[in-house]
BALOBA-1460 file (C-alpha; in Angstrom, 3 decimals):
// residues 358
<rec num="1" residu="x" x="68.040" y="85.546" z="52.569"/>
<rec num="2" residu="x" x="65.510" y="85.233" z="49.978"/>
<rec num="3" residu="x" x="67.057" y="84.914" z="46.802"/>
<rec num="4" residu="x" x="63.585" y="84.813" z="45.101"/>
<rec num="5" residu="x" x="61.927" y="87.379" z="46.774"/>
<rec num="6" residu="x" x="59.632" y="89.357" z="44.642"/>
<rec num="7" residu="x" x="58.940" y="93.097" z="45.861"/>
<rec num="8" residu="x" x="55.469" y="93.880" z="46.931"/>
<rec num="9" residu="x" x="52.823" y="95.448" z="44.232"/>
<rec num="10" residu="x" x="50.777" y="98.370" z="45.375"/>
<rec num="11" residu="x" x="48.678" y="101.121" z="43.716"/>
<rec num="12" residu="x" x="47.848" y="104.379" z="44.789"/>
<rec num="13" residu="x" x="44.726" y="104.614" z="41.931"/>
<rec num="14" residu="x" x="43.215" y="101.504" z="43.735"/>
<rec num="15" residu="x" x="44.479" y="101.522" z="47.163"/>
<rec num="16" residu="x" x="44.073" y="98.065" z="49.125"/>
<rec num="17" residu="x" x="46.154" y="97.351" z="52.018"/>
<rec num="18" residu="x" x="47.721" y="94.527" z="53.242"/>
<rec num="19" residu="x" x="48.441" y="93.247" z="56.788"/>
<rec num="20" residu="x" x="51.109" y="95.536" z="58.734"/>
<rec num="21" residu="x" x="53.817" y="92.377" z="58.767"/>
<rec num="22" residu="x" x="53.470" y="91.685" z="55.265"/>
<rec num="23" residu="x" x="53.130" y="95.312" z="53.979"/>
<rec num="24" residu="x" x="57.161" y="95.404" z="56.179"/>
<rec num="25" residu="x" x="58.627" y="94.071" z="53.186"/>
<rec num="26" residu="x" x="59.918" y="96.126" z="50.264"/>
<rec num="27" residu="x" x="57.700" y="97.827" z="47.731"/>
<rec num="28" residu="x" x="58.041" y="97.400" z="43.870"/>
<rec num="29" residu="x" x="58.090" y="100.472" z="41.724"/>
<rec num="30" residu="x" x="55.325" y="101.684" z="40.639"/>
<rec num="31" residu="x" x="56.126" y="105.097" z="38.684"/>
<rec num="32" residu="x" x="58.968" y="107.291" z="38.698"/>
<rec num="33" residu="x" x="57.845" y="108.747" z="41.810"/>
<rec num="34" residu="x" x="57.753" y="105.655" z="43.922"/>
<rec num="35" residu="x" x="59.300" y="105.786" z="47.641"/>
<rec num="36" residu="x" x="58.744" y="104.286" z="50.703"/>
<rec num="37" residu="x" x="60.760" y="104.180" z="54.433"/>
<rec num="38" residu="x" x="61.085" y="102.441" z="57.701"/>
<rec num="39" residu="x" x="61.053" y="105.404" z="60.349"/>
<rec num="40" residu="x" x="61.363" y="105.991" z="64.040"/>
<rec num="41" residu="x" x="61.565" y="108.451" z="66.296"/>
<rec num="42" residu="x" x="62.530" y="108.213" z="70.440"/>
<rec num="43" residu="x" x="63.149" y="110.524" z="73.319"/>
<rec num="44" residu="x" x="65.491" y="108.259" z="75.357"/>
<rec num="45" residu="x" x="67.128" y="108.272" z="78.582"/>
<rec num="46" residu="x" x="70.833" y="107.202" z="79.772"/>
<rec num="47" residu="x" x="70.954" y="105.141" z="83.094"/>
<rec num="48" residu="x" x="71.765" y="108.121" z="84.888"/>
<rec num="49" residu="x" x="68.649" y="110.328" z="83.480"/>
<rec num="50" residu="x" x="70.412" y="112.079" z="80.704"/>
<rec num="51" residu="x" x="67.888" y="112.770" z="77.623"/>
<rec num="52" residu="x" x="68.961" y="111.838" z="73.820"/>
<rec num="53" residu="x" x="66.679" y="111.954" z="70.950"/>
<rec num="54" residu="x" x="67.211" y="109.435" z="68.286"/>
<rec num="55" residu="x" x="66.210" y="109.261" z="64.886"/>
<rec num="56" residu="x" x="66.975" y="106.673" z="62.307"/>
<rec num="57" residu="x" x="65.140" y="105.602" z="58.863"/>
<rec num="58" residu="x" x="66.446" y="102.838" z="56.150"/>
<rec num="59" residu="x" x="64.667" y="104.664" z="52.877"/>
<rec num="60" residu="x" x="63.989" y="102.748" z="49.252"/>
<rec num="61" residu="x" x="63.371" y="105.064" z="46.150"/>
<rec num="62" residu="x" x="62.586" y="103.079" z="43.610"/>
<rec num="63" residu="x" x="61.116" y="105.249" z="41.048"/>
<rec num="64" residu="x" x="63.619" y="106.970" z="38.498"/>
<rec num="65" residu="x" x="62.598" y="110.473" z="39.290"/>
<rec num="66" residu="x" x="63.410" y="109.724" z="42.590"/>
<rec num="67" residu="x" x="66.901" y="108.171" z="42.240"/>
<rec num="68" residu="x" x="67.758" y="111.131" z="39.621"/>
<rec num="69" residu="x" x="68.201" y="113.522" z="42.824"/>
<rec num="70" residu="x" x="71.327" y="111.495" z="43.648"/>
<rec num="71" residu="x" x="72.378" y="111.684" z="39.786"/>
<rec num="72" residu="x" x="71.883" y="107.622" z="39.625"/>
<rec num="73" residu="x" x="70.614" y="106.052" z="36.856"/>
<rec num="74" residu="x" x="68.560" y="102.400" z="38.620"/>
<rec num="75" residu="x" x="69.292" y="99.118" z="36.870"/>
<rec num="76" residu="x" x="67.104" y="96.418" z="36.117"/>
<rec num="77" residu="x" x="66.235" y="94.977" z="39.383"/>
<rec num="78" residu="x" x="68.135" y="97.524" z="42.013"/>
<rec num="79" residu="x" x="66.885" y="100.542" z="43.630"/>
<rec num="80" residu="x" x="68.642" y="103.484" z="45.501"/>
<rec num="81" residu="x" x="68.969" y="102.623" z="49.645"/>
<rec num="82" residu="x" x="69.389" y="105.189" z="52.318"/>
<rec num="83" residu="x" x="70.419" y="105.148" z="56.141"/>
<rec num="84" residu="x" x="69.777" y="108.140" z="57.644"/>
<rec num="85" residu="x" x="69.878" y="108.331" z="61.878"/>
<rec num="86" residu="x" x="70.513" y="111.272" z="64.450"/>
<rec num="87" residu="x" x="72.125" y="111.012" z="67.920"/>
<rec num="88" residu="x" x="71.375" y="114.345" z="69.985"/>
<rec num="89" residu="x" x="73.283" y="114.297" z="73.373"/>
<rec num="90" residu="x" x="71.587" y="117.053" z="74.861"/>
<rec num="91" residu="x" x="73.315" y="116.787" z="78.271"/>
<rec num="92" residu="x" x="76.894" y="117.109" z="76.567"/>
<rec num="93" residu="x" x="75.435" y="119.274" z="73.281"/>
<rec num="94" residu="x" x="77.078" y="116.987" z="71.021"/>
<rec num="95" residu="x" x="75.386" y="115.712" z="67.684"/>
<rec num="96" residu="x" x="75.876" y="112.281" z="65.692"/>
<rec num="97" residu="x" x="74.777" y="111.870" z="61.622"/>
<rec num="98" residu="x" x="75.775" y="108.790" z="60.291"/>
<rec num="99" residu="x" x="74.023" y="108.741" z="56.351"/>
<rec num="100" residu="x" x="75.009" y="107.047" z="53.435"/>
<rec num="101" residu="x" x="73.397" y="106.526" z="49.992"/>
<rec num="102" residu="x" x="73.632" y="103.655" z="47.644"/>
<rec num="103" residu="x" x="72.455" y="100.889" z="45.308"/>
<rec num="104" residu="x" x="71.373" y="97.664" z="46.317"/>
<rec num="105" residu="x" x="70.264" y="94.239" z="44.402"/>
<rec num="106" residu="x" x="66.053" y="93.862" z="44.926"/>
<rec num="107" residu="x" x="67.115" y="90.255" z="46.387"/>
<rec num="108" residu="x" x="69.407" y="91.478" z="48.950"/>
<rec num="109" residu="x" x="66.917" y="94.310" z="50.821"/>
<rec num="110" residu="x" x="64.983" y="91.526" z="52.766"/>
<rec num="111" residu="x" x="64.673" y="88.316" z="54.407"/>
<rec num="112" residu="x" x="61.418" y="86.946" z="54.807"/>
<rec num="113" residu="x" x="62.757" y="83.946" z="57.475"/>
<rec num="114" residu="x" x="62.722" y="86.887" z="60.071"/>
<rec num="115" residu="x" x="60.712" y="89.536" z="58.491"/>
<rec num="116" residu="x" x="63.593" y="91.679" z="58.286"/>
<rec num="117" residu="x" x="64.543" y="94.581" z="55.806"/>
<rec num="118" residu="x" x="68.483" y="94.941" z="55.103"/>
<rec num="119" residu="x" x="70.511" y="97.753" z="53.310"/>
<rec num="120" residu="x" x="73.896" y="97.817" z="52.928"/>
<rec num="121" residu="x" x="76.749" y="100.308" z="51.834"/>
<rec num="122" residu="x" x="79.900" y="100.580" z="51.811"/>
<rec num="123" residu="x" x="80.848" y="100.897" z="55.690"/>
<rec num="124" residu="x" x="77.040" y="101.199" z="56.724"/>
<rec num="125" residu="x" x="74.630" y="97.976" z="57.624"/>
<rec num="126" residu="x" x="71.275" y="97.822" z="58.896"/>
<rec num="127" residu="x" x="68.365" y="95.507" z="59.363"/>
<rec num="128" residu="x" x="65.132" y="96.123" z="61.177"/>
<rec num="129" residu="x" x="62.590" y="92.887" z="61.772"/>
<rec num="130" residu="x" x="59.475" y="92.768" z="62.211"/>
<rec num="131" residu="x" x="57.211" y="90.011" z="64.289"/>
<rec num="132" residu="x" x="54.030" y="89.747" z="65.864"/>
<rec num="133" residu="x" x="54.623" y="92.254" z="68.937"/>
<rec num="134" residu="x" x="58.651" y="92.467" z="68.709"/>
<rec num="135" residu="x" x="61.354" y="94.628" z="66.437"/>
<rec num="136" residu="x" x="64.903" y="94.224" z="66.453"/>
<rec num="137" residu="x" x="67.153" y="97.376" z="64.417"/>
<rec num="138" residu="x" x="70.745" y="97.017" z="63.719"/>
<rec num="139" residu="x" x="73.017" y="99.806" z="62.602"/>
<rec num="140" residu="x" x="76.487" y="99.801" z="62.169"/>
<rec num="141" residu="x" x="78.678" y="102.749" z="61.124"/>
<rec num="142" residu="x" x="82.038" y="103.636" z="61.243"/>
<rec num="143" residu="x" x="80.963" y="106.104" z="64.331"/>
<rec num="144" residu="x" x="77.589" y="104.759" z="65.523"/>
<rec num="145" residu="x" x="76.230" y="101.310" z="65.673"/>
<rec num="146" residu="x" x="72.770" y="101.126" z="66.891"/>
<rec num="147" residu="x" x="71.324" y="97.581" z="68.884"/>
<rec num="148" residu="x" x="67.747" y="98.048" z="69.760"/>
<rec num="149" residu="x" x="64.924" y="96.181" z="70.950"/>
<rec num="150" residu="x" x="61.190" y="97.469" z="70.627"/>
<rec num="151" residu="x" x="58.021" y="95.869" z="71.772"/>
<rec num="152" residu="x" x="54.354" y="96.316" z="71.543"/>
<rec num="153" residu="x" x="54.328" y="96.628" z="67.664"/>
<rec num="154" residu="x" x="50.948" y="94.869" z="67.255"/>
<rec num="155" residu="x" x="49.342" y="98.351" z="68.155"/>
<rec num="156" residu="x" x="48.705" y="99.927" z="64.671"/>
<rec num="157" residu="x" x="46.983" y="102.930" z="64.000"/>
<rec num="158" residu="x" x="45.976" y="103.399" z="60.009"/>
<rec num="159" residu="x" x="46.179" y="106.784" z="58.663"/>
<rec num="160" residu="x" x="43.650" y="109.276" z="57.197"/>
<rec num="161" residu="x" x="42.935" y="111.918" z="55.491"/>
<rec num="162" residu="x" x="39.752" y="113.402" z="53.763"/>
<rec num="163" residu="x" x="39.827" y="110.947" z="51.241"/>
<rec num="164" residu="x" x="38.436" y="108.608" z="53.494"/>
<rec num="165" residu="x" x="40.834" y="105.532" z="53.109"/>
<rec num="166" residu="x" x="42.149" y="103.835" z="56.198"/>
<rec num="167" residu="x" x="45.759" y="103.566" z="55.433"/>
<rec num="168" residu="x" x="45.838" y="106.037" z="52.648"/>
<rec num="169" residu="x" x="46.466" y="109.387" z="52.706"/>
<rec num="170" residu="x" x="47.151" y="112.602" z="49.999"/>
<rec num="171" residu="x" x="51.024" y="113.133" z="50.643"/>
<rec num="172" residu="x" x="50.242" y="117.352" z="49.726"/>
<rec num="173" residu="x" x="49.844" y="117.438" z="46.436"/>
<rec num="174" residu="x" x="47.457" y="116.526" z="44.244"/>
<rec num="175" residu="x" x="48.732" y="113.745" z="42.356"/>
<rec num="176" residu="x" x="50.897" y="112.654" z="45.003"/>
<rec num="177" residu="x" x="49.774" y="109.744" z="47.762"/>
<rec num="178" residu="x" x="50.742" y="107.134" z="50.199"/>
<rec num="179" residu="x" x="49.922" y="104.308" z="52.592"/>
<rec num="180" residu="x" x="50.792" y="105.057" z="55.899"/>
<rec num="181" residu="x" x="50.828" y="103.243" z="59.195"/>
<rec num="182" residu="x" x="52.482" y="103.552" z="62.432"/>
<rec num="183" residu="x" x="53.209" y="102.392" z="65.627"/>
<rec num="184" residu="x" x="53.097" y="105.232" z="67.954"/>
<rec num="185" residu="x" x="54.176" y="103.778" z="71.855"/>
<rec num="186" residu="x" x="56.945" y="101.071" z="70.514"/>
<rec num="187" residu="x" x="59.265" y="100.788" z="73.898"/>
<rec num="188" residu="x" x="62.989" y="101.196" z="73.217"/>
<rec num="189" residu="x" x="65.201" y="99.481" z="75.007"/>
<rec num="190" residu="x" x="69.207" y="98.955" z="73.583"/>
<rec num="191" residu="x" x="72.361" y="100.308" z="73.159"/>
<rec num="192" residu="x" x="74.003" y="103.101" z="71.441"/>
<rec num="193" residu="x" x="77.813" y="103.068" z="70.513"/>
<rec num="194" residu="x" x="79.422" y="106.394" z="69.945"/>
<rec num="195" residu="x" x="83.018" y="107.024" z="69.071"/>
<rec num="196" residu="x" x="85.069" y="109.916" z="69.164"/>
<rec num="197" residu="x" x="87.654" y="111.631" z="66.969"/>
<rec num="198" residu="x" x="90.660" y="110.139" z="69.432"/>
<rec num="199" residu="x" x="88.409" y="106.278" z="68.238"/>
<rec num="200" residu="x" x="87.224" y="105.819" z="71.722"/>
<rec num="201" residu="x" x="84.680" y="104.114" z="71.803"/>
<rec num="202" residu="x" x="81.631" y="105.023" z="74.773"/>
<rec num="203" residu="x" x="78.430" y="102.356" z="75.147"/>
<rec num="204" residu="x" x="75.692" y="103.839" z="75.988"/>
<rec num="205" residu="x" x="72.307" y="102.388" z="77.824"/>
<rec num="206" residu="x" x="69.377" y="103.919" z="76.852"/>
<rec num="207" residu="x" x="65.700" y="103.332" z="76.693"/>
<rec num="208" residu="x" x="62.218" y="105.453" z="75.669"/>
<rec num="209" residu="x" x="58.997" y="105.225" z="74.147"/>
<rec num="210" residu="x" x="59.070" y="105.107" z="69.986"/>
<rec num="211" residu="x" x="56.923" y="106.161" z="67.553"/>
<rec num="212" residu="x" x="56.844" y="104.097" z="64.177"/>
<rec num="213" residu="x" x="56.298" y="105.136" z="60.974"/>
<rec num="214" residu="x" x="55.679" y="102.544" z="57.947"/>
<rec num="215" residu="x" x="55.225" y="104.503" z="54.588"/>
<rec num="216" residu="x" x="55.121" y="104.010" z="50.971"/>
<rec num="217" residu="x" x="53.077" y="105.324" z="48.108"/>
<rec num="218" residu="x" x="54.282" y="107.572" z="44.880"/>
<rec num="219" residu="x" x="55.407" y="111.217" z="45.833"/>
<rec num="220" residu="x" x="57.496" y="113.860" z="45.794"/>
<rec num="221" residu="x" x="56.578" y="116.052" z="47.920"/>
<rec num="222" residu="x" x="58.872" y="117.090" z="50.284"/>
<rec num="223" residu="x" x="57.273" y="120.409" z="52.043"/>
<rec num="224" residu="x" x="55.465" y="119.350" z="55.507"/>
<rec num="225" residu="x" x="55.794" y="120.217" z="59.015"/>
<rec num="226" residu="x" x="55.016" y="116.907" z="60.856"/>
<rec num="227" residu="x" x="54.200" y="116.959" z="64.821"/>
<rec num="228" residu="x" x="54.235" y="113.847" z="66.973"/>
<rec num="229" residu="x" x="52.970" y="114.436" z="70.806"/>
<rec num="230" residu="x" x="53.665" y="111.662" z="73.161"/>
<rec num="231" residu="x" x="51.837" y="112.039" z="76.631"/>
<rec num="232" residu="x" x="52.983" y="110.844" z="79.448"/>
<rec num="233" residu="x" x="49.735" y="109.427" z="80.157"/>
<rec num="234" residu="x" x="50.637" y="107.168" z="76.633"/>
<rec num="235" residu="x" x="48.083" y="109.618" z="74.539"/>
<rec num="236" residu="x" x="49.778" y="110.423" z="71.192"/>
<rec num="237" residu="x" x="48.899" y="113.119" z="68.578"/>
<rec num="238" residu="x" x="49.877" y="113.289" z="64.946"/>
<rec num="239" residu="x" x="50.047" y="116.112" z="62.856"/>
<rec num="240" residu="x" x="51.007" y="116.608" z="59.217"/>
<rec num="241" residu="x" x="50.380" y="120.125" z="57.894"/>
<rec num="242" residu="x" x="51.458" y="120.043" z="53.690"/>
<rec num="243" residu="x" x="52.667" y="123.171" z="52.229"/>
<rec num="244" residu="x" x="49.385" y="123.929" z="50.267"/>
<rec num="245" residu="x" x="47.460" y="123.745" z="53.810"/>
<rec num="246" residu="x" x="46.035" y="120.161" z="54.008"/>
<rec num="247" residu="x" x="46.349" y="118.427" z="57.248"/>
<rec num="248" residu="x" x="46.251" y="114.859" z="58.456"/>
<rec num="249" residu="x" x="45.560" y="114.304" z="62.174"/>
<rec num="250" residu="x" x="45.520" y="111.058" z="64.573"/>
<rec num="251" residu="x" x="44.599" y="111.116" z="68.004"/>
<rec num="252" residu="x" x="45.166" y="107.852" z="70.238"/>
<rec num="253" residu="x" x="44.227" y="108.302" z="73.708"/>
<rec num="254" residu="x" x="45.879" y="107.013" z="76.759"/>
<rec num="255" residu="x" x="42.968" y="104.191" z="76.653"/>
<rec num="256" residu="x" x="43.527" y="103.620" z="73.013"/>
<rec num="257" residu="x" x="40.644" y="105.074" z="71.056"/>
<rec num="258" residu="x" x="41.117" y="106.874" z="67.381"/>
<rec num="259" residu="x" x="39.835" y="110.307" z="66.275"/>
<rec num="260" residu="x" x="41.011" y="111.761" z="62.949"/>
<rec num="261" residu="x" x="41.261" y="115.693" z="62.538"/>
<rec num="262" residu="x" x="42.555" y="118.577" z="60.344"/>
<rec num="263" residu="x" x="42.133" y="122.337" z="60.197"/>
<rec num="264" residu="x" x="44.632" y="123.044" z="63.262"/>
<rec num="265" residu="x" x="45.918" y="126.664" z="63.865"/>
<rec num="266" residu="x" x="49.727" y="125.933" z="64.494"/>
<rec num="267" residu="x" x="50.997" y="129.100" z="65.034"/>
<rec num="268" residu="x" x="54.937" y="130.076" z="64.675"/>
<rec num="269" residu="x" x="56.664" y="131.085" z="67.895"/>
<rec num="270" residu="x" x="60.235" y="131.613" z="66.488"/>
<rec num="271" residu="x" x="62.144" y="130.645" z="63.634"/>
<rec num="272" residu="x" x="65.851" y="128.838" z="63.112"/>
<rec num="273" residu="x" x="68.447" y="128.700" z="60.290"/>
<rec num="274" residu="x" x="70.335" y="125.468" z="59.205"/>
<rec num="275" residu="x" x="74.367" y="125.914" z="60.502"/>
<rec num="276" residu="x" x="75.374" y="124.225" z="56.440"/>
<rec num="277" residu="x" x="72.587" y="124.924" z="54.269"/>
<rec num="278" residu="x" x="71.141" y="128.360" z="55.405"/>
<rec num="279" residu="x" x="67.566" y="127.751" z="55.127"/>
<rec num="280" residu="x" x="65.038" y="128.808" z="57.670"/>
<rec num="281" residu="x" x="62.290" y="127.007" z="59.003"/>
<rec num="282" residu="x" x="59.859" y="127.388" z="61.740"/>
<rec num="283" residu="x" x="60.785" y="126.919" z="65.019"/>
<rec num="284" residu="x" x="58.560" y="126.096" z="68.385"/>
<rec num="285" residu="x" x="55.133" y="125.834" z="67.804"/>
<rec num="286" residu="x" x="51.458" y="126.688" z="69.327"/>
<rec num="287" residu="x" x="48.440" y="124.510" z="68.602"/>
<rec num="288" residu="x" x="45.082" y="124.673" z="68.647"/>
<rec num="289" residu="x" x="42.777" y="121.921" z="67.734"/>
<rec num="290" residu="x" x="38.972" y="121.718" z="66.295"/>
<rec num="291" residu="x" x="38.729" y="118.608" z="68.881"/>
<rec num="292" residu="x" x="39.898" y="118.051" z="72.797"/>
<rec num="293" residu="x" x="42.763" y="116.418" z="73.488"/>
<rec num="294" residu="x" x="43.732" y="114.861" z="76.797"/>
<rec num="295" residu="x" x="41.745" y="117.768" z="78.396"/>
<rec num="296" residu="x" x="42.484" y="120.767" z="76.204"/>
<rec num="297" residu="x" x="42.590" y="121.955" z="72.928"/>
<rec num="298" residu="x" x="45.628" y="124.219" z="73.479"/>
<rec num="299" residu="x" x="49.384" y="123.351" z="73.140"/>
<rec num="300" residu="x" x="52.673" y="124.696" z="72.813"/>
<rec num="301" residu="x" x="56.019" y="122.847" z="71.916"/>
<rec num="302" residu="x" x="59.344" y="123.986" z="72.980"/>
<rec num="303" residu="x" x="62.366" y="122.635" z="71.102"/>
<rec num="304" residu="x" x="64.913" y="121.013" z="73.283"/>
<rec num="305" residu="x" x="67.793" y="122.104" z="70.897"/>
<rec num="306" residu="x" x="68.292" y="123.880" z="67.364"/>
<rec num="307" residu="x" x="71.063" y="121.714" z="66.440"/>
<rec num="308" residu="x" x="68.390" y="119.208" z="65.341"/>
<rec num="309" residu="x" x="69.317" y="119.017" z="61.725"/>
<rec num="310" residu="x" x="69.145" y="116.576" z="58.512"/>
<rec num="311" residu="x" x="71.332" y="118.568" z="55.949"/>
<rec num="312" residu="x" x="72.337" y="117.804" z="52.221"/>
<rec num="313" residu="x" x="74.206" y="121.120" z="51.185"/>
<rec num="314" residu="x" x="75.045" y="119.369" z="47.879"/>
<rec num="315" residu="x" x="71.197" y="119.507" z="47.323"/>
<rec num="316" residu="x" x="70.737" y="122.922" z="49.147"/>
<rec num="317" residu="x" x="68.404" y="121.011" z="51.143"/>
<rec num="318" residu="x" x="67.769" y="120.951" z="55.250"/>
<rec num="319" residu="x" x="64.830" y="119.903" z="57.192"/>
<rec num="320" residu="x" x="64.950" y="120.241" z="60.900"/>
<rec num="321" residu="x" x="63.640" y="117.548" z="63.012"/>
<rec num="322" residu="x" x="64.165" y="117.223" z="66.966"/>
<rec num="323" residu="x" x="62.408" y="116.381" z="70.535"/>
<rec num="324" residu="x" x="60.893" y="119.162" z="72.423"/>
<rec num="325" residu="x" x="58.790" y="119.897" z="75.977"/>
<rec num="326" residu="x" x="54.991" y="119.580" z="75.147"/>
<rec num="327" residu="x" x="53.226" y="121.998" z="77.162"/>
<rec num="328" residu="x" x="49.447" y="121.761" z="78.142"/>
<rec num="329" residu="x" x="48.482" y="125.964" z="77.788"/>
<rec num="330" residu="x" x="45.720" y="125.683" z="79.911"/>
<rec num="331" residu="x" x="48.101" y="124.831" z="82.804"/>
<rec num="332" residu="x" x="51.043" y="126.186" z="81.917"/>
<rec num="333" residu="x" x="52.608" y="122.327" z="82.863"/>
<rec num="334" residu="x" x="54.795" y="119.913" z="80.553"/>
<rec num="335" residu="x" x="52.594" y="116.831" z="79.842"/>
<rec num="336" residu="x" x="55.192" y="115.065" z="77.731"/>
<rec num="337" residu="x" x="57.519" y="115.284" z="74.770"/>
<rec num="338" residu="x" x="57.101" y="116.249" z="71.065"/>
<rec num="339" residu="x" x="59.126" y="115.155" z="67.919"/>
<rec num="340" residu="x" x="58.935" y="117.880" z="65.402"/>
<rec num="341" residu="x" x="59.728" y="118.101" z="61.428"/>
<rec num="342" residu="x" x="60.086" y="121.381" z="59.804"/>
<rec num="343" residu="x" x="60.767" y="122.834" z="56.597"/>
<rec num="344" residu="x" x="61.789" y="125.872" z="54.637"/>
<rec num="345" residu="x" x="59.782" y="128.846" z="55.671"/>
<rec num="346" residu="x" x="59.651" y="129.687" z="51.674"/>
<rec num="347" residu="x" x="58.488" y="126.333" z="50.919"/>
<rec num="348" residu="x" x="55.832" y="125.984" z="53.550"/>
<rec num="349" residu="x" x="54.749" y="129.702" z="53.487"/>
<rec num="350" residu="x" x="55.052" y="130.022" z="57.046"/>
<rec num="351" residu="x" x="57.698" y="132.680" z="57.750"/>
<rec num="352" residu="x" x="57.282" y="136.148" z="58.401"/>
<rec num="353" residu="x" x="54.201" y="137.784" z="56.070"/>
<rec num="354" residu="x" x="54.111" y="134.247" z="54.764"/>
<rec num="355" residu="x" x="50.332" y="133.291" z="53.326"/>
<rec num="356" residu="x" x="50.495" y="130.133" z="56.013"/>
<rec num="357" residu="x" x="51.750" y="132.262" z="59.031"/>
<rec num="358" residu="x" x="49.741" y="132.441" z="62.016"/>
């Protein structure tokens, strides 16, 4: 490790970005709202076919406003640390959450030997390195370890929004913003390590395509419904629609070319309550864009499960987030898979009679 390692600076009032490998390591605080997270998302595959979707994120909040949610108090030098990961088994309808929350030393969250970001609490580890084309995570739990290798991180695609600012983007409200990068076809190739109630312990082989996201900035918003299409073709769409209607879009075609977008109908095909928390949010979506995409500008997404939940019922707060069939409407025909955030229908605005239902 890096015992001298000094946090990286940013700015959201004069946004300059740095190279993707250097903008890996943590972020310094800049104001109480300051947050930032490692993210990715797969649709993976067992040797024998069977589909899991995986989620995991290490998370840094840094700011004071931020660390108050957890009723912690930062010291000089530390910041809160999250790890936060999903195992859906949709074959065998079974559902792994490992989380934890804690405080870590600035000098312990990264070693800049292997480009690596570390957190560690309690009974949870994780790292997650970064070079050239390659990333290795780690995850251990006391009922899920994660070993993963990912390749073809030197594609980057740079956000944007209206503002104009590759790599910067208006995180919904007014005063809130972030950088924002990602790597959106990542293969996945590794191991996941389940065990039961009885402590047996089942390997498991799996692989996928993953999508990446890098982000840090100063924000608090926490309203969105975020859509990521991946094609089977490679084409990938990404959609963030904010409570108060703004919209970031990406498009990367199969051949590799960038289009940005907003003002996307998404229309609400069904809704779904939270099994702890109680809170509704939409559920299974219909799209259609201002641009064409892979042939059409009409889709549909079909969730895979609605036991697709990140719940905190000591915060009364749930956001669903799962894999689904993407659906090409013109055809009627699945084209690929979908990873799908939602939030509270009184939040967004989006339940019935809502001002943002369609």
């Amino acid at each position: 490790m890096s015992p001298e390692f000094i946090p990286l600076s940013f700015d959201v009032k004069n946004p300059v970005l740095r190279a993707p490998m250097e903008e890996w390591a943590p972020h310094a605080k800049m104001s109480d709202k300051s947050f930032e997270w490692w993210y990715t998302t797969t649709i993976a595959y067992d040797l024998s076919g069977n589909p899991y979707f995986i989620f995991f994120v290490m998370v840094n909040y840094t700011g004071d406003a931020q660390a108050k949610m957890f009723g912690i108090d930062i010291p000089e030098g530390q910041r809160v640390v999250g790890i936060i990961g999903l195992v859906s088994d949709y074959n065998r309808n079974k559902y792994y959450i490992p989380k934890v929350i804690g405080v870590m030393n600035d000098n312990d969250l990264w070693d800049a030997n292997s480009n690596t970001v570390l957190i560690k609490s309690g009974d949870y580890a994780a790292s997650w390195s970064y070079q050239n084309d390659q990333m290795k995570i780690t995850m251990t739990s006391p009922k899920i370890t994660f070993d993963f290798n990912l390749s073809n991180a030197n594609e980057v695609v740079f956000h944007k929004d209206r503002l104009g600012i590759e790599g910067f983007i208006q995180e919904g409200r007014e005063d809130d913003f972030s950088f924002y990068y990602s790597m959106p076809r990542t293969p996945l190739t590794g191991i996941v390590s389940l065990t039961d109630d009885s402590g047996k312990k089942n390997d498991i082989v799996v692989s996928g395509i993953s999508w990446v996201d890098r982000q840090w900035g100063d924000f608090m918003t926490r309203e969105w419904e975020w859509s990521s299409f991946r094609f089977n073709n490679g084409a990938c769409v990404h959609l963030y629609s904010f409570f108060n209607g703004l919209q970031e879009g990406l498009y990367l075609s199969a051949d590799g070319k960038v289009q940005y977008f907003d003002n996307v109908v998404v229309k609400q095909n069904g809704y779904t309550k939270s099994p702890k928390v109680g809170t509704w949010v939409s559920y299974g979506w219909t799209y259609e864009f201002p641009i064409e995409i892979e042939g059409s500008k009409n889709y549909t997404v079909i969730p895979f499960s609605n036991l697709d939940w990140q719940e905190y019922p000591e915060k009364n707060f749930a956001l669903y987030e799962g894999g689904g069939k993407l659906i090409d409407d013109n055809t009627g025909e699945q084209v690929g898979v979908s990873v799908n955030e939602s939030a509270d229908i009184r939040l967004m605005g989006n339940g019935p009679y809502g001002k943002n239902q369609r």
